[in-house]
C-alpha positions in Angstrom: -37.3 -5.6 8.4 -37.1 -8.9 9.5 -38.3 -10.2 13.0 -35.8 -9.7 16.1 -33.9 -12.6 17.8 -35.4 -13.5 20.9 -32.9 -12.8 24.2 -32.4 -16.9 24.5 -31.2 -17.6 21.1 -29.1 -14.5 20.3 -25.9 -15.9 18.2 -22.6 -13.9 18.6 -21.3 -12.6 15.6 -17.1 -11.7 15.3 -16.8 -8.6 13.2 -12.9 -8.5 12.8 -11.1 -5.8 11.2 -7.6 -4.4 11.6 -9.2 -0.5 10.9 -11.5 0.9 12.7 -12.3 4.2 14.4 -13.3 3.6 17.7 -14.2 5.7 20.6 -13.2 9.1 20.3 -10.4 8.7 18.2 -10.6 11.2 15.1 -9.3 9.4 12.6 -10.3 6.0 10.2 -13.3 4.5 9.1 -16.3 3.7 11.2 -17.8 1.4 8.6 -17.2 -1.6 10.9 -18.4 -0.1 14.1 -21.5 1.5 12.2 -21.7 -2.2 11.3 -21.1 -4.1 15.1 -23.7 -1.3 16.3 -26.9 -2.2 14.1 -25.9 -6.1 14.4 -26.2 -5.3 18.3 -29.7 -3.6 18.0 -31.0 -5.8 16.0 -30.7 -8.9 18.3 -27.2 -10.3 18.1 -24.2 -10.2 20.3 -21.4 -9.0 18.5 -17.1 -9.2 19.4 -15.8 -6.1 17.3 -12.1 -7.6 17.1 -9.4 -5.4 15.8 -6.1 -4.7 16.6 -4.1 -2.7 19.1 -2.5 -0.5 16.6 -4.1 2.2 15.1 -3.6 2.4 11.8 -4.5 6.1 11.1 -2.2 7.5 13.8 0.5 5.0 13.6 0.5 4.3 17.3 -0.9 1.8 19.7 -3.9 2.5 21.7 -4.4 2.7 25.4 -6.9 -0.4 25.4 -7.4 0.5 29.3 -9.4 3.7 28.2 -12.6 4.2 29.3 -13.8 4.9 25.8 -13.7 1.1 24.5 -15.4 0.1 27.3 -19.2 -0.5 28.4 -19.9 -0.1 24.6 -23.0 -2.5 22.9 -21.0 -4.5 21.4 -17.5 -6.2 23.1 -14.3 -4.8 21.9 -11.5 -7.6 21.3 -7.7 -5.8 20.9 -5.4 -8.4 19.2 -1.8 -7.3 19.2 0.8 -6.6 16.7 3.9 -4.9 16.3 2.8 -1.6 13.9 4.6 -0.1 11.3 4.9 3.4 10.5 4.2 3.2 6.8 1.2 2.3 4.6 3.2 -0.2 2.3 6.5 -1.0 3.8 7.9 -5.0 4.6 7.0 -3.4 8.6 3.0 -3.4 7.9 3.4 -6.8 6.4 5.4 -8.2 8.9 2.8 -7.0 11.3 0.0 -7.9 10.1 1.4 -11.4 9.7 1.8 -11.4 13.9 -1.9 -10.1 14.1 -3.5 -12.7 12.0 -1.1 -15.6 14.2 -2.3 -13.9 17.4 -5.8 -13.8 15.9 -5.6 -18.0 15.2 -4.7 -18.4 19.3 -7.1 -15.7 20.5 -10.1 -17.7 18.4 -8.1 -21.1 19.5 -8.5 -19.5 23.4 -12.8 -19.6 22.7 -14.1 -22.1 20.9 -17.9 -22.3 20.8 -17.8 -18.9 21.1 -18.5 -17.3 17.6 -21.7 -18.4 15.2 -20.6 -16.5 12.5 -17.5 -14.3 11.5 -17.5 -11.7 9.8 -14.2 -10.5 8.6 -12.8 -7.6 5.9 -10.2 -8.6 3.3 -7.9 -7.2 3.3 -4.9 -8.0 5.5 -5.4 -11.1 3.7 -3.6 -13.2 6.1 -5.8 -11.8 9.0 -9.0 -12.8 6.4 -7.3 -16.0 6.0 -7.5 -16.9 9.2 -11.1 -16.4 9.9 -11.7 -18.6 6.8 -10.1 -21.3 8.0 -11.3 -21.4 11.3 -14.8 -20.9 10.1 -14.3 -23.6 8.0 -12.5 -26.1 10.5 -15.3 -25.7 12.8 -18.4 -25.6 10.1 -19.5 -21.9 11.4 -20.6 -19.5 8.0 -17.7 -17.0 7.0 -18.5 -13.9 5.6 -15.7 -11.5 4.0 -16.3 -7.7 3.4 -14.3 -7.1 0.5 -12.9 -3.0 0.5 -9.7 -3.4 -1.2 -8.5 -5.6 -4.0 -4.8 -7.0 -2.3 -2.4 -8.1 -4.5 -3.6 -5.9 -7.5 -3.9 -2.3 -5.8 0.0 -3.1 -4.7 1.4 -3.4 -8.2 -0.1 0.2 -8.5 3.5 0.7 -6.5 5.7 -1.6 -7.1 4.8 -3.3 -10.6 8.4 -5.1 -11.9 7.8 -8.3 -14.2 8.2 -11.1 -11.9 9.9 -9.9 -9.0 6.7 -8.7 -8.3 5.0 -11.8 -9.1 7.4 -13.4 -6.7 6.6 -10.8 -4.0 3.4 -10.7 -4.3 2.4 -14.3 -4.4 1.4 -14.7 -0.8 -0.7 -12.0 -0.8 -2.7 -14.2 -3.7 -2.5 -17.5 -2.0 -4.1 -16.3 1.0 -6.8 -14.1 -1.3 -7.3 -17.4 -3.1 -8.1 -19.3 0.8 -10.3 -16.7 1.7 -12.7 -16.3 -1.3 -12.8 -20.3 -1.9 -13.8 -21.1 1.6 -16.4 -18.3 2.0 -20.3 -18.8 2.8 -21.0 -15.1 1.3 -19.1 -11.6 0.2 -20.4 -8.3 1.2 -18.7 -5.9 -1.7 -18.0 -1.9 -1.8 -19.0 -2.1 -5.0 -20.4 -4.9 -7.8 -16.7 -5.6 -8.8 -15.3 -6.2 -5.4 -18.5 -8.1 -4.0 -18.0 -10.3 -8.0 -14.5 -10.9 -7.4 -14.7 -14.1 -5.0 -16.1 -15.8 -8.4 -12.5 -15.6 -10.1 -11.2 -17.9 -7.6 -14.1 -20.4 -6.9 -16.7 -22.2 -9.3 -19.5 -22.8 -6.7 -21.7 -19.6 -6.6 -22.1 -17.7 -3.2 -24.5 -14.9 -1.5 -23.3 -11.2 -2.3 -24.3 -8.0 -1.5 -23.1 -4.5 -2.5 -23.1 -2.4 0.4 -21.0 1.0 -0.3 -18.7 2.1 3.0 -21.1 5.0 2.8 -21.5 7.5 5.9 -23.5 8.5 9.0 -25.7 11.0 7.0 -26.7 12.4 10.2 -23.3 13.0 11.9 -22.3 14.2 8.6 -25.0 16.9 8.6 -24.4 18.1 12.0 -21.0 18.2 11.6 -21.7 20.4 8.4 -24.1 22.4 10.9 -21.3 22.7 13.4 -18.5 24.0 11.5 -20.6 26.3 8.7 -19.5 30.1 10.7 -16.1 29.2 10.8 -15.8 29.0 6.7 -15.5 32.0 5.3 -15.8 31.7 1.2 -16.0 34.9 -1.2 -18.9 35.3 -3.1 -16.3 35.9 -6.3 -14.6 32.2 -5.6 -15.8 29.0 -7.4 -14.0 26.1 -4.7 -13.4 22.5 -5.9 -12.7 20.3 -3.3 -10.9 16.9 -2.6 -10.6 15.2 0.5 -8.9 12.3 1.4 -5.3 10.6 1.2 -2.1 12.5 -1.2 -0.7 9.3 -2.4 0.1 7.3 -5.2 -3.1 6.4 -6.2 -5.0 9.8 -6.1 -4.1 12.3 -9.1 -3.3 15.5 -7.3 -1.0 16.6 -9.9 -3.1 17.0 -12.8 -5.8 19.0 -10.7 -3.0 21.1 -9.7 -2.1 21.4 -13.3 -5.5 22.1 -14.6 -6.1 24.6 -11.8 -3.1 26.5 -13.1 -4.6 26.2 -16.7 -7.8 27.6 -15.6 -5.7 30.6 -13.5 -3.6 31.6 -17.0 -6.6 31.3 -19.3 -8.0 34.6 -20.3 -11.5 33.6 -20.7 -13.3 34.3 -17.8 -14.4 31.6 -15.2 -17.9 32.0 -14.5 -19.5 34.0 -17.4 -23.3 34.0 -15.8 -22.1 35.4 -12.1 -23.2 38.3 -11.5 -19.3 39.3 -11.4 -16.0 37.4 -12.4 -15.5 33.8 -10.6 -11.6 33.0 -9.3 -10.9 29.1 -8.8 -9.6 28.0 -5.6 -9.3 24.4 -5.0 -9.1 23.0 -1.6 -7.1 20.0 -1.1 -8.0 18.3 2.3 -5.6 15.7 3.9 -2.6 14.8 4.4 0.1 11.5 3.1 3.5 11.3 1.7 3.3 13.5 -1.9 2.1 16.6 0.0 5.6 17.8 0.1 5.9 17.3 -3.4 2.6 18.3 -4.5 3.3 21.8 -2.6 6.1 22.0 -4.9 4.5 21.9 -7.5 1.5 24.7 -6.8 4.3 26.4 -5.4 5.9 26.5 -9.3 2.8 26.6 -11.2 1.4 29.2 -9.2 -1.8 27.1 -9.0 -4.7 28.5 -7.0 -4.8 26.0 -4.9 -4.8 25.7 -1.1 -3.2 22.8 1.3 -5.6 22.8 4.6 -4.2 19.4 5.9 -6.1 17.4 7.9 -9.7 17.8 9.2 -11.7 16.1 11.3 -14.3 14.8 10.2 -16.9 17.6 11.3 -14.9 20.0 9.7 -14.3 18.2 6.3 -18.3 17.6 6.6 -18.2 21.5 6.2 -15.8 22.3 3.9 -17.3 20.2 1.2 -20.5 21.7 1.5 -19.3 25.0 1.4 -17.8 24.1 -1.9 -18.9 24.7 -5.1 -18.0 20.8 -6.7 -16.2 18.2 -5.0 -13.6 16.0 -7.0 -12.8 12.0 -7.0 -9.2 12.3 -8.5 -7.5 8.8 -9.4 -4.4 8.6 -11.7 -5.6 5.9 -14.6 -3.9 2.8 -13.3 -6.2 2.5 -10.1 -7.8 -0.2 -9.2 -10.3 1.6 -6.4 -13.6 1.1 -7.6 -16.0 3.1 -5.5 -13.9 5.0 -2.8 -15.0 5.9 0.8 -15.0 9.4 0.7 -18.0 9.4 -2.2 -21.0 8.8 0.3 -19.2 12.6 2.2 -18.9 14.2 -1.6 -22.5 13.3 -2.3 -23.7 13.8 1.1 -22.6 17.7 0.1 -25.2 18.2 -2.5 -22.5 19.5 -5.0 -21.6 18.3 -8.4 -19.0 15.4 -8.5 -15.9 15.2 -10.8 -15.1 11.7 -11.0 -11.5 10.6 -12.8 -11.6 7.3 -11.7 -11.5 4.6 -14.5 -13.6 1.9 -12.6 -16.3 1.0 -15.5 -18.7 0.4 -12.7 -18.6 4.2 -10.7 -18.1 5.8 -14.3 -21.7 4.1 -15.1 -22.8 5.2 -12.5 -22.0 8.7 -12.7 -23.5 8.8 -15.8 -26.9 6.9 -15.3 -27.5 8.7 -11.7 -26.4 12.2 -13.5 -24.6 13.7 -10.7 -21.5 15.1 -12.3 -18.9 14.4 -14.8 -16.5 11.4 -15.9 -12.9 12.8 -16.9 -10.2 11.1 -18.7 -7.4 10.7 -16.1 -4.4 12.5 -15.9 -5.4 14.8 -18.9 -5.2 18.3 -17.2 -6.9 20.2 -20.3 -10.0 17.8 -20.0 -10.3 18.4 -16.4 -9.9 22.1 -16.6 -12.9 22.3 -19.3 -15.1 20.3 -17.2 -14.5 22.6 -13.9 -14.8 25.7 -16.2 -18.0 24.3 -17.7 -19.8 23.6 -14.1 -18.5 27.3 -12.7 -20.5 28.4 -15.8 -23.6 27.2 -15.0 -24.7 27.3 -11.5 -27.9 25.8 -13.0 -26.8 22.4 -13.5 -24.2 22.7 -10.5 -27.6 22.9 -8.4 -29.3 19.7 -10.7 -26.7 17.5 -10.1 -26.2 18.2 -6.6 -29.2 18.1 -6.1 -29.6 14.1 -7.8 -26.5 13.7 -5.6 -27.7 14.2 -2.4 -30.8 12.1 -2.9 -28.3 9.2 -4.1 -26.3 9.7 -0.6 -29.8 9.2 0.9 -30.7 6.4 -0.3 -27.7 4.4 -1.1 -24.7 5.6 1.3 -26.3 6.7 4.3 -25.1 3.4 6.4 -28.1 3.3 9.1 -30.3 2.2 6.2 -28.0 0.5 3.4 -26.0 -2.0 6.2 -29.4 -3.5 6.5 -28.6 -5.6 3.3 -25.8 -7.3 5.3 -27.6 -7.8 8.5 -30.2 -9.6 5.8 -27.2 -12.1 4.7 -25.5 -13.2 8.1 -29.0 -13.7 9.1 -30.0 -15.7 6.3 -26.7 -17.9 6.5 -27.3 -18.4 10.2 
């Protein structure tokens, strides 16, 4: 680990991001705080600048509150209007007012910041950060978690109207990876994608949004008594968002396979296995995806959602946990895999990104299915309830791979490594 700044040259770093979980709110990602927190102890003063609108509840905050205060690192609230859904002409509207109340808050200090780091997307909020970085010769560093235009087209994909529609989401992408110092990725194809757009080469890192393996497993701890599971019950388990881009559908579908088949599920138990799969979360196709257990007569159970403690338990008292992505996603290595691995259970993965399908494969801790093939999924979870052997191996490899690449207290080092070698 490298050598700490001394108290008289400390630079102040500008984390922005328009996500975060802060305080003791209970939903959202703490990848960005986890982030501001071991910037701080390492010997930099750090501005965690996000906005007043959280993004998870769909509600403003109460920036007065006591529990944004008197924190290690300085908590900057930039308004904006909110919206109420994830992709609507509201959130873009809004995050267009953030990232112009952004430019005049950074306007408001200058000489302030030494370097900013900032995620992409909003694009427009990145955007802004780039070009002040730039105007004023400070390094500009973007976290890159999402791929904006292309995960968009996932919804609305209509030959050129969505071209049209689109476009500014590309310009500002196009601004904000040719006028960066270095890219911090989620995976190797987010950190790689600054290249498309730029010819001079640039400082990466892969950093995965990973977890707290620590709060994860007392959290697990916490919550164990208050899960009851049957011995006779094999539980797959998904947690996370029901929207467009995550294939509940064809696990419901496969679970109902699995439920009709007359070849029994779990043939080295000591007795008969029943599936159940647990669906943790909450988003706009629940209704519908209620529906459709509700006609299939799937075995498969809607628990809404959990905080985080209690998902932390759930997944480890599962049997496997599930990554399900229809085929046209463009997520590469989703936030909820560091929490699935973390649960030393085997991993279904459906997503088609070339680079977590590898990587499934080479670290052997679970299976690759075809998408949206119900058949192929059901044969996979049929073959792991049938051998509790290999359930345990993989889990196993799983675990140790949550360890050593997800667990954020050790792999944000990499990134504290890069602003510091850019400053």
């Amino acid at each position: 680990m490298n050598t700490q700044i001394t108290q008289t040259t400390k630079p102040r770093i500008a984390v922005v991001t328009m996500g975060v979980k802060l305080g003791d709110e209970v939903r959202g990602y703490t990848r960005f705080r986890a982030l501001s927190e071991l910037l701080v102890n390492q010997g930099f003063e750090v501005d965690l600048i996000t906005s007043s609108f959280q993004h998870w509840d769909k509600a403003h905050r109460d920036t007065t509150r006591a529990c944004y205060q008197n924190l290690p690192y300085k908590i900057v609230f930039i308004d904006e209007p909110g919206y109420q859904k994830n992709l609507d002409l509201a959130r873009i509207r809004s995050h267009k007012q953030a990232a112009k109340n952004l430019r005049a808050y950074f306007e408001a200090h200058p000489g302030r910041y030494q370097l900013i780091y900032a995620e992409i997307p909003p694009n427009d909020v990145a955007r802004v950060c780039a070009e002040y970085a730039h105007e004023h010769g400070l390094p500009f560093v973007a976290d890159v978690n999402d791929l904006w235009p292309e995960a968009m087209r996932m919804v609305v994909n209509i030959p050129v109207i969505s071209d049209i529609a689109f476009y500014p989401f590309a310009r500002d992408a196009h601004v904000v990876y040719q006028l960066l110092s270095g890219a911090v990725g989620t995976s190797e194809e987010y950190a790689a994608r600054p290249a498309l757009d730029r010819q001079e080469p640039y400082p990466r890192a892969v950093v995965y949004v990973g977890n707290n393996l620590a709060t994860f497993d007392a959290g697990a701890q916490a919550y164990a008594d208050e899960i009851t599971k049957p011995a006779d019950e094999f539980w797959v388990t998904y947690a996370g968002t029901l929207g467009a881009s995550y294939d509940l559908a064809t696990l419901i579908r496969a679970a109902a396979l699995i439920e009709q088949s007359d070849a029994p599920l779990g043939r080295h138990a000591d007795t008969p296995l029943r599936l159940r799969v647990k669906i943790l979360g909450d988003g706009p196709d629940r209704e519908s995806l209620e529906a459709l257990t509700k006609e299939l007569d799937a075995p498969v159970d809607f628990l809404g959602y959990q905080d985080y403690d209690h998902m932390a338990a759930y997944l480890c008292a599962s049997d496997a946990t599930i990554n399900s992505l229809v085929a046209s996603a463009v997520q590469s290595i989703v936030t909820k895999i560091g929490d699935y691995l973390a649960s030393g259970h085997p991993l279904i993965n459906t997503g088609s990104s070339p680079e977590f399908r590898a990587k499934v494969t080479s670290d052997g801790f679970g299976f690759n299915v075809e998408a949206e093939n119900p058949e192929a999924l059901a044969a996979i979870i049929e073959e792991l309830a049938n051998n509790p052997s290999m359930c345990k191996i993989m889990g196993t490899k799983g675990r140790r791979i949550a360890e050593t690449e997800f667990d954020q207290a050790h792999s944000y080092q990499k990134i504290v490594d890069l602003l510091r070698n850019l400053l």
